[in-house]
NUDREN-285327 format. One record per residue (C-alpha): residue number from 1; residue in three letters; x, y, z. Coordinates in Angstrom, 2 decimals, always signed. Layout:
REM NUDREN-285327
 num residuo       x       y       z
 NUM     ALA       X       Y       Z
...
***
This chain:
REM NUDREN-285327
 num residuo       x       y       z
   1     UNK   +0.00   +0.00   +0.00
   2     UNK   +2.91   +2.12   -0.33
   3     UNK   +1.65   +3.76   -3.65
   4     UNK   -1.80   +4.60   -1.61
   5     UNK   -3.24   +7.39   +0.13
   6     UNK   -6.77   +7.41   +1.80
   7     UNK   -8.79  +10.15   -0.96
   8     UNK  -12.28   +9.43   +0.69
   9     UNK  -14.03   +8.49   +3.22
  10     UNK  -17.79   +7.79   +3.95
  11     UNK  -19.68   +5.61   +6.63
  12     UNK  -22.67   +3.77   +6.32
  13     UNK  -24.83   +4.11   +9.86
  14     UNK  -27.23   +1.27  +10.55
  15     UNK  -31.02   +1.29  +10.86
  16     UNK  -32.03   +1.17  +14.22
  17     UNK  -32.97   -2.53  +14.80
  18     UNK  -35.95   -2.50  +17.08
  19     UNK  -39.45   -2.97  +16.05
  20     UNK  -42.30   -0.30  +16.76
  21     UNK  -42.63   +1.59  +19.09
  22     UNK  -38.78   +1.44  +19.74
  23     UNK  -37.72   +3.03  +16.34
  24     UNK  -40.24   +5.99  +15.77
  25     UNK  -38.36   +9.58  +14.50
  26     UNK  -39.09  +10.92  +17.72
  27     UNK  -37.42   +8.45  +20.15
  28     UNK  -34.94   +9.56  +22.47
  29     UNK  -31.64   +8.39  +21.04
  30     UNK  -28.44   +8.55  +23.47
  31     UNK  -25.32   +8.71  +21.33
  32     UNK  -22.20   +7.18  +23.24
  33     UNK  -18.58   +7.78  +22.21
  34     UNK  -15.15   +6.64  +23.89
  35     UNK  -14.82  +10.22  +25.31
  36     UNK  -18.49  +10.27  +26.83
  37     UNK  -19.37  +10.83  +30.61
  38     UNK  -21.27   +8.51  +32.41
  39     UNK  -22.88  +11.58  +34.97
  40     UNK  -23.00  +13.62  +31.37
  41     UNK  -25.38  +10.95  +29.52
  42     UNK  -27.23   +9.64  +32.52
  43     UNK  -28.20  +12.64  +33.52
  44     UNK  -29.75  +13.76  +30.62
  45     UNK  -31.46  +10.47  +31.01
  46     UNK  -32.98  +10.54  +34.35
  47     UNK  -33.85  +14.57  +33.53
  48     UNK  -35.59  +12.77  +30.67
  49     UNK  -37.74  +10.35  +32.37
  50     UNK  -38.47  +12.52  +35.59
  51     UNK  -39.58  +15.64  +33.81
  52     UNK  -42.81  +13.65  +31.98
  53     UNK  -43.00  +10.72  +33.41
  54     UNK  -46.20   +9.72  +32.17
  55     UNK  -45.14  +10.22  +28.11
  56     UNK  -41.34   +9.29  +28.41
  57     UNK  -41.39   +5.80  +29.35
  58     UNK  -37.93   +4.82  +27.31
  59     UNK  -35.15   +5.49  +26.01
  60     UNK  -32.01   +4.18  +23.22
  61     UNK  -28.20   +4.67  +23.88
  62     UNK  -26.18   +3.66  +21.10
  63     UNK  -22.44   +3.28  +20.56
  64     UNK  -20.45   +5.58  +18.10
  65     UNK  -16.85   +4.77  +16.66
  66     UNK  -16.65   +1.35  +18.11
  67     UNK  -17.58   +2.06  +21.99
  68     UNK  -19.61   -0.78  +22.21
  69     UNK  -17.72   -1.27  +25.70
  70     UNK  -18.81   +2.26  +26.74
  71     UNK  -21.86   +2.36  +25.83
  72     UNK  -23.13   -0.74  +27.80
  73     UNK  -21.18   +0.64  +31.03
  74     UNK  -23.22   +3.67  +30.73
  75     UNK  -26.03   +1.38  +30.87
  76     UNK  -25.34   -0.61  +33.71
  77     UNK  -23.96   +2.24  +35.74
  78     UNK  -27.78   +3.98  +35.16
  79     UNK  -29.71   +1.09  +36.48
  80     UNK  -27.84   +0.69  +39.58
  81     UNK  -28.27   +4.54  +39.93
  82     UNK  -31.85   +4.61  +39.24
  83     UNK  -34.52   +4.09  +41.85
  84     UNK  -37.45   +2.03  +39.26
  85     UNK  -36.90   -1.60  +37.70
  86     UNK  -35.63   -0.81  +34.26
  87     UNK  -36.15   -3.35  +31.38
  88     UNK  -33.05   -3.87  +29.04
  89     UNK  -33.11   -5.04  +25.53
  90     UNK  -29.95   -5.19  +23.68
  91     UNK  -29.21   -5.83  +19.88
  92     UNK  -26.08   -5.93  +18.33
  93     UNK  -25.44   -4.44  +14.46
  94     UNK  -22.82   -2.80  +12.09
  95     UNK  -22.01   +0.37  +10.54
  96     UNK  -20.06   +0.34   +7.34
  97     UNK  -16.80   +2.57   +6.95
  98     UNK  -16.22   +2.66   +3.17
  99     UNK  -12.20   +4.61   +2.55
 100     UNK  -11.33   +4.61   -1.46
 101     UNK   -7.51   +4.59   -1.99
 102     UNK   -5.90   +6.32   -5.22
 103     UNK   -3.21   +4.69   -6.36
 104     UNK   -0.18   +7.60   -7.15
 105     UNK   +1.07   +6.01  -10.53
 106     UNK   -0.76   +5.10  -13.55
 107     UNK   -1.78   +1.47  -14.22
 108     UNK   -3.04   -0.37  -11.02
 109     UNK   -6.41   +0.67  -10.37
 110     UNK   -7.98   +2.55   -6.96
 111     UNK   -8.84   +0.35   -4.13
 112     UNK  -12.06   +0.40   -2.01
 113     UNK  -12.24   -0.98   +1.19
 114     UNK  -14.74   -1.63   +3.75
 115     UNK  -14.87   -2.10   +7.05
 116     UNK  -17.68   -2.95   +9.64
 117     UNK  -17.59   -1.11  +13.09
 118     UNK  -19.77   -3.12  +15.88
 119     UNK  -22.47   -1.01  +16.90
 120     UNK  -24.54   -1.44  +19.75
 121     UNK  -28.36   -0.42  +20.48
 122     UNK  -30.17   -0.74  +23.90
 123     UNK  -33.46   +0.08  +24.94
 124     UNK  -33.54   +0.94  +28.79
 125     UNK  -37.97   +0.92  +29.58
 126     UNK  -39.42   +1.93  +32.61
 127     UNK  -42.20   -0.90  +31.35
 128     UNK  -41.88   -4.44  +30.32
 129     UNK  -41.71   -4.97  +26.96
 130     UNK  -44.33   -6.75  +25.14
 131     UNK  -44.77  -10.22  +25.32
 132     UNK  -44.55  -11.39  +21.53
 133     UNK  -41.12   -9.38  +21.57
 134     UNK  -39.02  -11.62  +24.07
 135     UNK  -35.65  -13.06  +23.38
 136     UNK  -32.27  -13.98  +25.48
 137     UNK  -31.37  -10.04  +25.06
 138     UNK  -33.87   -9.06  +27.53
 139     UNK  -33.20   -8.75  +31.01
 140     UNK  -34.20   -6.66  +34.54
 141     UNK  -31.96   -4.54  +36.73
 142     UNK  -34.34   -6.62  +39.82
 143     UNK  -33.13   -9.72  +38.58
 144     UNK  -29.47   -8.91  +37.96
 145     UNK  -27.64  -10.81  +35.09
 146     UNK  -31.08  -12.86  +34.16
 147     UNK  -32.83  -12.63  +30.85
 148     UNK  -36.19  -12.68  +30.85
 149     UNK  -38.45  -15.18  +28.78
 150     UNK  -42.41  -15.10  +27.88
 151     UNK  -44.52  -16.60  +31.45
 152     UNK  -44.79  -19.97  +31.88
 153     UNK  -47.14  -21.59  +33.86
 154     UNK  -46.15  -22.81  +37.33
 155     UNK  -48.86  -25.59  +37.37
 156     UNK  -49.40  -27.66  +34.57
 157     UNK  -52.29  -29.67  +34.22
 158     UNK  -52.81  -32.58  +33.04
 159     UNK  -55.67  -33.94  +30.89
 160     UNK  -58.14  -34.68  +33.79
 161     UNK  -57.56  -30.72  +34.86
 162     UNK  -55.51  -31.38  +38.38
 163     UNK  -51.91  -29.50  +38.27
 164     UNK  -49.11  -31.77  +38.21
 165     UNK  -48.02  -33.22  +42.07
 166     UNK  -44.16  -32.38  +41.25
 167     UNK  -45.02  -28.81  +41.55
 168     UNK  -43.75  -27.37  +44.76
 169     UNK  -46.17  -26.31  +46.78
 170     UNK  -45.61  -22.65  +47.01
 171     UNK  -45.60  -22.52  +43.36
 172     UNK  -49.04  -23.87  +42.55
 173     UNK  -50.06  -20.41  +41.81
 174     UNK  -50.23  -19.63  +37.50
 175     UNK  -48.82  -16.50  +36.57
 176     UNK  -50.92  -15.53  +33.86
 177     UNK  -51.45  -11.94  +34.17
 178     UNK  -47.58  -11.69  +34.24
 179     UNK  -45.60  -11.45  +30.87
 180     UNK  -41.78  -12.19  +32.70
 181     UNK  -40.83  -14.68  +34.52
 182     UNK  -37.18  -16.71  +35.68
 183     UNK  -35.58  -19.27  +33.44
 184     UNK  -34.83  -22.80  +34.48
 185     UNK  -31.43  -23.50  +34.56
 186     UNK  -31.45  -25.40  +30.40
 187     UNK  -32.62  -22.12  +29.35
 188     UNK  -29.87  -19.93  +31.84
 189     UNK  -26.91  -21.99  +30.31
 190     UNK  -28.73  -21.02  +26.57
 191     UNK  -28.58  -17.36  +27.40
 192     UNK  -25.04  -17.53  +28.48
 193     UNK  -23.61  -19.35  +25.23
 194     UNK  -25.96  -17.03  +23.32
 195     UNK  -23.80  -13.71  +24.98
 196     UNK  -20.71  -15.92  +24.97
 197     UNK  -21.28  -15.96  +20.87
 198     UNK  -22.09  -12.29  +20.61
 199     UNK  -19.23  -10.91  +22.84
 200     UNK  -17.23  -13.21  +20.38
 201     UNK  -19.02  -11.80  +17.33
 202     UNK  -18.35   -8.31  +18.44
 203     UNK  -14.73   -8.95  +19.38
 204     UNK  -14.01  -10.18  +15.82
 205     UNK  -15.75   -7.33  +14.23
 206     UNK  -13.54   -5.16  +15.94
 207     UNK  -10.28   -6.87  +15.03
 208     UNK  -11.15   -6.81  +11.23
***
């Protein structure tokens, strides 16, 4: 690349990833760089949800120039700070950082290179999100490192209507009217490998 000098430059920022009503033009988007302030972002945050609480129920930080790391820091340092549950969804993406290279002697021709920057977007709700929505990205800041998954009943019943007699006996109660609930421990160890593979995803992106 000795003959080649960067002659331009343009990046290619992704669509936000969430469905409705998580990616209307009038969401609150909270754009985190490597140089951003944790008291500096949060703040406008909490001034956000306290000063109409009844209309501004969520809000999106998003990583810029790679501070994926940052970004979810900012996060995590909010919900310990704030006083309310607060429901997390996270999704992982990629903005595109197209450079053309002009070769400085004739023959060999320019070279155009791209390269994908991990972005990350999280929703931080003051409400839980809707049922037909759930994945392994979700989680609580009451339930601390545990995603959540759509309710399940405690009780099932069996074909002549009685609940099953290995339920435990506090747990006979169905929780219907409730969208969240814990995962057994099949589905915790699926939720780890699932982050194990994303951290790795996003490492690699970076190293490109």
């Amino acid at each position: 690349m000795d003959n080649y000098v960067p002659s331009d430059e343009t990046t290619v920022e992704p669509e936000n990833p969430f469905p409705a009503p998580y990616n209307g033009e009038d969401v609150k988007i909270m754009l985190v760089s490597k140089s951003s302030k944790f008291s500096k972002i949060n703040g406008h945050v909490r001034e956000y949800f306290t000063e109409k609480p009844d209309c501004n129920r969520f809000v999106i930080y998003k990583s810029t120039n790679g501070a994926t790391e940052k970004a979810i820091s900012c996060v995590e340092v909010f919900k310990q700070q704030f006083e309310e549950p607060i429901y997390q969804w996270t999704r992982a993406v990629c903005s595109k950082r197209v450079v053309l290279w002009k070769c400085q002697q004739e023959g060999p021709r320019d070279i155009r290179v791209t390269v994908e920057v991990p972005v990350i977007f999280i929703v931080i709700s003051r409400d839980p999100f809707p049922g037909e929505y759930s994945c392994m990205s979700m989680q609580c800041s009451s339930d601390k490192d545990i995603a959540f998954l759509p309710a399940l009943r405690s009780s099932k019943k069996s074909a002549g209507g009685k609940s099953d007699k290995k339920d435990k006996k506090g747990n006979r109660r169905t929780n219907e009217g409730n969208k969240w609930t814990k995962p057994t421990s099949e589905q915790r160890k699926k939720e780890h490998k699932e982050r194990n593979e994303l951290l790795k995803e996003i490492e690699s992106s970076k190293n490109q």
